[in-house]
C-alpha positions in Angstrom: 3.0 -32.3 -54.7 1.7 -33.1 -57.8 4.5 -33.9 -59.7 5.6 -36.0 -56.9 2.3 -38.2 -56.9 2.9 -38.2 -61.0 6.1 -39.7 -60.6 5.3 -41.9 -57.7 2.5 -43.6 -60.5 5.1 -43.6 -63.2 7.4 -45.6 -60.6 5.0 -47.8 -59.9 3.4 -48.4 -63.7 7.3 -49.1 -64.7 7.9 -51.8 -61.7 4.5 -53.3 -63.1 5.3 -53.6 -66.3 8.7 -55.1 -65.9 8.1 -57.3 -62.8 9.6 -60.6 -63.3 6.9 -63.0 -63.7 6.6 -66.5 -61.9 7.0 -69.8 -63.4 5.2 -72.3 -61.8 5.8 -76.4 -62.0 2.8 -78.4 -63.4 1.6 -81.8 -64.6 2.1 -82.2 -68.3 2.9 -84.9 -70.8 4.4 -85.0 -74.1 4.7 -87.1 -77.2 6.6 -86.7 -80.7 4.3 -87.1 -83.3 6.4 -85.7 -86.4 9.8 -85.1 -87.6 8.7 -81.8 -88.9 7.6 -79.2 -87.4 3.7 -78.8 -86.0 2.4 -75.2 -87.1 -1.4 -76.0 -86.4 -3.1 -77.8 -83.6 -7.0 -78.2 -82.8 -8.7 -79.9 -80.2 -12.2 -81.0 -80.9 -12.7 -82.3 -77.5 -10.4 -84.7 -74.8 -10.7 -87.4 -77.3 -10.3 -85.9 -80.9 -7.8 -83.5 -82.0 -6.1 -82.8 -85.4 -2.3 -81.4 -85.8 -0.5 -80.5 -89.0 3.2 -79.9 -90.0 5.0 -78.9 -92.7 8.6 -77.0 -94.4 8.0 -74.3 -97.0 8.8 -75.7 -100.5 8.6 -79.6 -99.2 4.8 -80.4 -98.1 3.2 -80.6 -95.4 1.1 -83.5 -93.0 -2.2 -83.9 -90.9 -2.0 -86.1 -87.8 -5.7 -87.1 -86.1 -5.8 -87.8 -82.2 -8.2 -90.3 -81.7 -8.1 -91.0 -77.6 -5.1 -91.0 -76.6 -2.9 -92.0 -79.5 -1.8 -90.0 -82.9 -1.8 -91.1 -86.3 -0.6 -89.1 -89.7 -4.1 -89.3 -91.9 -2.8 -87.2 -94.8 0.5 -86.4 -96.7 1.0 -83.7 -99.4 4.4 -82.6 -101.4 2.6 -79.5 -102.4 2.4 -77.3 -99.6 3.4 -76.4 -95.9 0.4 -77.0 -93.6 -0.3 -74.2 -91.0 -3.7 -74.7 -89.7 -6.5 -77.3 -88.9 -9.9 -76.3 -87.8 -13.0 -78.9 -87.3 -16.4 -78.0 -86.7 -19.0 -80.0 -84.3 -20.2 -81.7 -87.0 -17.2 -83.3 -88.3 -16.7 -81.2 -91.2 -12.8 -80.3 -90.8 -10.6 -77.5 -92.8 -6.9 -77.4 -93.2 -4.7 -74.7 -94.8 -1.3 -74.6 -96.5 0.5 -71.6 -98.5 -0.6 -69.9 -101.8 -4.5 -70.3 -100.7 -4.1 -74.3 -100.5 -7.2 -75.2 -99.2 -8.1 -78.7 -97.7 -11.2 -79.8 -96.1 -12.7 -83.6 -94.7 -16.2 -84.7 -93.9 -15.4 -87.6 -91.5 -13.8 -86.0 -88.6 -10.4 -85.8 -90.1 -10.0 -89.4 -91.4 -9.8 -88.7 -94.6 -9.1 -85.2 -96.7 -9.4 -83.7 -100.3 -8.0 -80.3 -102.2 -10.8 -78.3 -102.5 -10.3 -76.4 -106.0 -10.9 -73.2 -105.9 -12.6 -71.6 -108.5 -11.2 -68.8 -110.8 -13.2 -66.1 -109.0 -12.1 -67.3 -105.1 -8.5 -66.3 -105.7 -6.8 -63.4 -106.7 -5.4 -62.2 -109.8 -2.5 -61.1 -108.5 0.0 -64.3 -107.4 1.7 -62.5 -104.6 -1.9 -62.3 -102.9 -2.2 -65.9 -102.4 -1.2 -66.3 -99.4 -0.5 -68.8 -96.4 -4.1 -69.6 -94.5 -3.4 -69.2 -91.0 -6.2 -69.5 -89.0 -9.5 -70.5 -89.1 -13.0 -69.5 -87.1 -16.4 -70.2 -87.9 -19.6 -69.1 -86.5 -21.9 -71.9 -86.6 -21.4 -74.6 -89.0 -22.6 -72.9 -91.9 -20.7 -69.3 -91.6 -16.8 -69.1 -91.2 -14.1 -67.2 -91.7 -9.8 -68.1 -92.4 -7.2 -65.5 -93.0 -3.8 -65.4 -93.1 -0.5 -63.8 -95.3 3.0 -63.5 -96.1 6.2 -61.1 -96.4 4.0 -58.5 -94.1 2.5 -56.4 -96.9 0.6 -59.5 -98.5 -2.9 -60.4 -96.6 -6.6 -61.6 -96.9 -9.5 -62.1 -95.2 -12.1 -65.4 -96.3 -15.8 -65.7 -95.8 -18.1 -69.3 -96.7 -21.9 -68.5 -95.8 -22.6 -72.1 -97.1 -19.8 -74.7 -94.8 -16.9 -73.8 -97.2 -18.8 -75.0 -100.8 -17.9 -71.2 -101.5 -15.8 -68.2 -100.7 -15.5 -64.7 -100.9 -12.5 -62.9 -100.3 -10.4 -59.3 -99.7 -6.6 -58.5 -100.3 -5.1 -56.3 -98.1 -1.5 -54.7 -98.3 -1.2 -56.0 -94.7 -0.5 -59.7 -93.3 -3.7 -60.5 -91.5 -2.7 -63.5 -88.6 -5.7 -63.7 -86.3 -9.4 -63.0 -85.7 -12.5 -62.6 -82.8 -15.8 -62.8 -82.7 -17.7 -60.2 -80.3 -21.1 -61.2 -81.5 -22.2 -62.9 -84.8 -22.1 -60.1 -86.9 -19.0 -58.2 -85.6 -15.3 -59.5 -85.7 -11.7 -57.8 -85.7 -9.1 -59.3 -87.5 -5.6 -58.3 -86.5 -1.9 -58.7 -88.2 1.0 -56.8 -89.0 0.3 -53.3 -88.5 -3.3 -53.4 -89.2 -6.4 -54.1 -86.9 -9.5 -54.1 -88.8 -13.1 -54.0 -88.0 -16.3 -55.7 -89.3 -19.7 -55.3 -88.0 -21.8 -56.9 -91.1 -20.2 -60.6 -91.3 -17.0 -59.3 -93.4 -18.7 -58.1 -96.3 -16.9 -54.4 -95.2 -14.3 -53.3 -93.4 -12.5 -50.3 -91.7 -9.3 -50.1 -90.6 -8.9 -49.0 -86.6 -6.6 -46.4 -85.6 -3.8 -48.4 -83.3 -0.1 -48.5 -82.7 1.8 -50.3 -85.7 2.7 -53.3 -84.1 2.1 -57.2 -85.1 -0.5 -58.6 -83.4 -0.7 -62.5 -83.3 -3.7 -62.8 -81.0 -6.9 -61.0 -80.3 -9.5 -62.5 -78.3 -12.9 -61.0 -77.0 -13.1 -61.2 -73.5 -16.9 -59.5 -73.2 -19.3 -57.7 -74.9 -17.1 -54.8 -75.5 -14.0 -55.8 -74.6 -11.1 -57.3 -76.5 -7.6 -58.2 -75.9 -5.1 -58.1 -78.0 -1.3 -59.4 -77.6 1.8 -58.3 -80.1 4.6 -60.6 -81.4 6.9 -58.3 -78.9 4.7 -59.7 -75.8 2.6 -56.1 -75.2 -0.6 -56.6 -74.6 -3.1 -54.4 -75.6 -6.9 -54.2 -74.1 -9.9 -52.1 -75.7 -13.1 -51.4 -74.1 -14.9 -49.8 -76.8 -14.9 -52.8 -79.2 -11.8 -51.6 -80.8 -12.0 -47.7 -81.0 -9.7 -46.8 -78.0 -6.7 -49.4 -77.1 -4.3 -49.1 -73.6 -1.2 -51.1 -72.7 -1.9 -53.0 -69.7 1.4 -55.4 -69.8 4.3 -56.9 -71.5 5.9 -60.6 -71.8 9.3 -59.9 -72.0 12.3 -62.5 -73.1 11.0 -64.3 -76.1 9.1 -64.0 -78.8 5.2 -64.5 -79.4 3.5 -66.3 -81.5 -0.3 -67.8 -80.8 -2.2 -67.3 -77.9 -5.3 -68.7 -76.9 -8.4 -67.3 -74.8 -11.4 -69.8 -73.2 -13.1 -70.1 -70.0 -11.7 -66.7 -68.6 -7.7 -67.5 -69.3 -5.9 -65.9 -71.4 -2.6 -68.2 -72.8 0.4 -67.0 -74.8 3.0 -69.1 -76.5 6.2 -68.2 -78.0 10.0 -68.8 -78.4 12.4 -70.6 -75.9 9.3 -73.2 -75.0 8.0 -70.0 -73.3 3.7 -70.6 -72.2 2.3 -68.2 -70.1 -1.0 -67.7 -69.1 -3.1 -64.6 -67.1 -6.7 -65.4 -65.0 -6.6 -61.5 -65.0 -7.2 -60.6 -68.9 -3.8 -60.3 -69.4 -2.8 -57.6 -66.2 -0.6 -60.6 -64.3 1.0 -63.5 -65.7 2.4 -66.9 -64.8 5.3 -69.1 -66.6 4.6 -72.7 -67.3 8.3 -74.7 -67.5 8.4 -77.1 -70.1 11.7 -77.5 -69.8 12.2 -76.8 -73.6 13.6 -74.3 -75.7 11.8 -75.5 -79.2 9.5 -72.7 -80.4 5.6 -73.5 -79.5 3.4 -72.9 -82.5 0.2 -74.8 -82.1 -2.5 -74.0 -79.5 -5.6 -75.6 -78.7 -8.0 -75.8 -75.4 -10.7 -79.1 -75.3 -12.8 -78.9 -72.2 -10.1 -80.5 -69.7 -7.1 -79.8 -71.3 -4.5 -77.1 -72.4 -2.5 -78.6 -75.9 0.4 -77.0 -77.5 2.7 -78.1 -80.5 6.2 -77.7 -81.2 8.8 -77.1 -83.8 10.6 -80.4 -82.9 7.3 -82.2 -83.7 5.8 -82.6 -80.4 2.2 -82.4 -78.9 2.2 -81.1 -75.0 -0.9 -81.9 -73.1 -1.3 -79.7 -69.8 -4.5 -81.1 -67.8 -6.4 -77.2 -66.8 -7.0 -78.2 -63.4 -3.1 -78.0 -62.6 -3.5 -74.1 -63.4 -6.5 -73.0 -62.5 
């Protein structure tokens, strides 16, 4: 009897996991604001937004939404862009490869290389890395990290609006970050989840399965979810120390997600957005009727905005999915 009810849950867990999940039709519009790819996308509110693009070894370019129309603001042959961030005071941050930091105090209008000094970057070349994300606290404290080639990471930290950073290598590409509570964060990446509970000035490595994770979002006080590149998804209830598989997006591959107002969103390969009101236990298919790979993801208060390799910015009003 008992291994009967054992393999009646393993039956069911299995037709879970791998149940084909539904896509839905929705409102959505789209417009081509680049040539180039769009790596980064932030939405300050319905109004103002900021994208950027770029191709390794070529440069990179920052595009502004100001209502309902997009303009390119900035243009560098230096570096790829791969992430914009803008904080409610206009203060804006964008990031590039080899630690290429740009920042702007008018909203996004207008932007300047911040130098780093000598003692911001590391000795070692092969640790300057792309800048991949950014998060800050309040507009003071903050955080980016990012990487390359998977062994090659770091983790940032400003105390004083990005005037000054401190930083830590890691032999681990770091991709994503959450914040549980103002002084506790987990930063996730390729093989490596780590663990801060004093701002970032240390860290410990979690014990987890060696996958790459491209999103991890805190869903409560304890809580965290956290999604792989191969569509798992992973949730904790112990703020990290103890991890279970709860489902997996299977057919593509994953590359940003998202978490705000309860919803959980996922973006990936073959145009493919899903999204879960359940913390990530069901899941529902958005049809973009694309195939480009979505990169960028942003929610303002009304809407849902994703980017695309072919240059585009897809704007899906929330009420049409929740």
């Amino acid at each position: 009897m008992k291994l009967h009810f054992l393999l009646m849950v393993f039956l069911l867990f299995t037709y879970c996991s791998c149940a084909k999940i539904e896509t839905i039709e929705v409102e959505y519009s789209k417009v081509k604001i680049s040539t180039e790819p769009i790596q980064g996308l932030f939405c300050l509110n319905d109004s103002v937004a900021l994208a950027c693009s770029g191709i390794e070894d070529i440069g990179g370019k920052i595009y502004r939404m100001q209502g309902d129309s997009w303009s390119e603001v900035f243009s560098t042959d230096q570096v790829n862009l791969l992430s914009v961030y803008m904080l409610p005071s206009g203060k804006a941050f964008a990031g590039g490869d080899f630690v290429h930091l740009y920042h702007s105090n008018d909203e996004g209008q207008t932007w300047q290389l911040d130098w780093m000094e000598p003692e911001e970057l590391s000795t070692h070349e092969h640790n300057r890395v792309s800048i991949d994300e950014f998060h800050f606290i309040d507009d003071s404290i903050g955080f980016f990290v990012g990487g390359d080639r998977y062994e090659h990471g770091h983790i940032y930290r400003t105390r004083n609006q990005g005037e000054s950073w401190n930083f830590d290598t890691l032999r681990n590409e770091v991709s994503c970050l959450t914040e549980i509570d103002n002084t506790t964060f987990l930063f996730g990446g390729y093989g490596y989840m780590g663990k801060t509970t004093d701002q970032g000035n240390t860290l410990h490595q979690l014990e987890i399965d060696n996958n790459y994770f491209i999103g991890v979002h805190a869903i409560g006080n304890n809580s965290i979810i956290a999604l792989t590149n191969r569509g798992r998804v992973l949730i904790s209830e112990d703020v990290g120390n103890s991890w279970k598989t709860i489902s997996k997006l299977r057919g593509s591959l994953i590359l940003n997600s998202a978490y705000a107002n309860g919803v959980l969103f996922a973006i990936g390969s073959k145009g493919t957005c899903c999204y879960s009101t359940d913390h990530g236990n069901q899941w529902k298919k958005i049809n973009l009727n694309t195939q480009e790979t979505l990169h960028g993801i942003s929610v303002s208060d009304n809407f849902l905005g994703l980017s695309s390799h072919a240059g585009e910015i897809y704007t899906i009003p929330l009420k049409t999915i929740l």
